[in-house]
N, C-alpha and C positions, 0 to 999 in steps of 0.2 A: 496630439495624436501619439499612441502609443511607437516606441520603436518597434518593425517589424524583424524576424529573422531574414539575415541575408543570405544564409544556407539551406539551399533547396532540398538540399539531402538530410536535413533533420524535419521528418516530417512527424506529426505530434497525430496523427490521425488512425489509431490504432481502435478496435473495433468498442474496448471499452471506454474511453476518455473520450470519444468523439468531437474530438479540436482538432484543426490544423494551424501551423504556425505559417503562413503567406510569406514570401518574399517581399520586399518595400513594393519591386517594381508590379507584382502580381497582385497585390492590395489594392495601389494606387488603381491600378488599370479596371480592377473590377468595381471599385467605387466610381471611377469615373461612367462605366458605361453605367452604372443605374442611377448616376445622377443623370445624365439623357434621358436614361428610360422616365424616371421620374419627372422631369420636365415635357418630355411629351404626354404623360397621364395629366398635367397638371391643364396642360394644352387642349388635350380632349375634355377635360372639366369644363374650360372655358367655354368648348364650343358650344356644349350642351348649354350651359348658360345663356349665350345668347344666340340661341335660336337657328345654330348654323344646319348647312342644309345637310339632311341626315348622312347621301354617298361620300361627303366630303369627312362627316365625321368616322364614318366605317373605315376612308381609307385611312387616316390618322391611326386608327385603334387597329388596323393588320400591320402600320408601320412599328407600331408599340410593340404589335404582337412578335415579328422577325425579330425586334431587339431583344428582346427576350429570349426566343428561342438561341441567338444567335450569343447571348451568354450563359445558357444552357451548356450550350457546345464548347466553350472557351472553359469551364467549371468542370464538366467532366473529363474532358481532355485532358486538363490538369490534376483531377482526382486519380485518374487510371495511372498518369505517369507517376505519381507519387506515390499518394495515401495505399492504390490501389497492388503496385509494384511491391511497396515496402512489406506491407503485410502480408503479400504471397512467399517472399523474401523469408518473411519470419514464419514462414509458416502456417501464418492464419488463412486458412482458405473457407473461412465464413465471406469474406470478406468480396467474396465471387457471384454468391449467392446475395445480396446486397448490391451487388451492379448490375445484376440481371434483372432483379426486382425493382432498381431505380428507371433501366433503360424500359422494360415495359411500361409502367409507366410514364414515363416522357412519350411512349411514343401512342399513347391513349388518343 
């Protein structure tokens, strides 16, 4: 695994390079939730497989579905204090216009 930055305040997410540099502990934590998400996807695979009974697999696939959303939430929370602050910061007020377009979006 690559080392991450441990400084929250060098954020690398400026409108043209479109990277951010993560925290160790922000990394770890958002890998870990989509290895969940991805074990429950892998879980609903199964069920379809064998035959499970459809309400049981819908509720599996809303439970997938809230993880998801609910790292949606944790992603942008963290883009707006960062990426989103920094670049208003500097000036870039593209960069407003690009969260308004994301959050429509999301809320499709």
């Amino acid at each position: 695994m690559e080392e991450k930055n441990e400084n929250l305040n060098e954020c690398c997410c400026c409108m043209s390079c479109k990277k951010k540099e993560r925290s160790e502990k922000e990394y770890t934590n958002l890998l870990n939730r989509l290895s969940r998400i991805e074990g429950q996807i892998r879980g609903i695979k199964g069920m379809v497989e064998n035959d499970a009974y459809c309400v049981d697999i819908i509720r599996q696939v809303m439970a997938a579905s809230a993880a998801l959303n609910s790292f949606n939430k944790e992603l942008i929370a963290s883009h707006i204090k960062t990426c989103v602050a920094d670049n208003i910061k500097n000036g870039n007020m593209e960069v407003v216009d690009e969260l308004v377009s994301t959050v429509h979006k999301l809320m499709k």
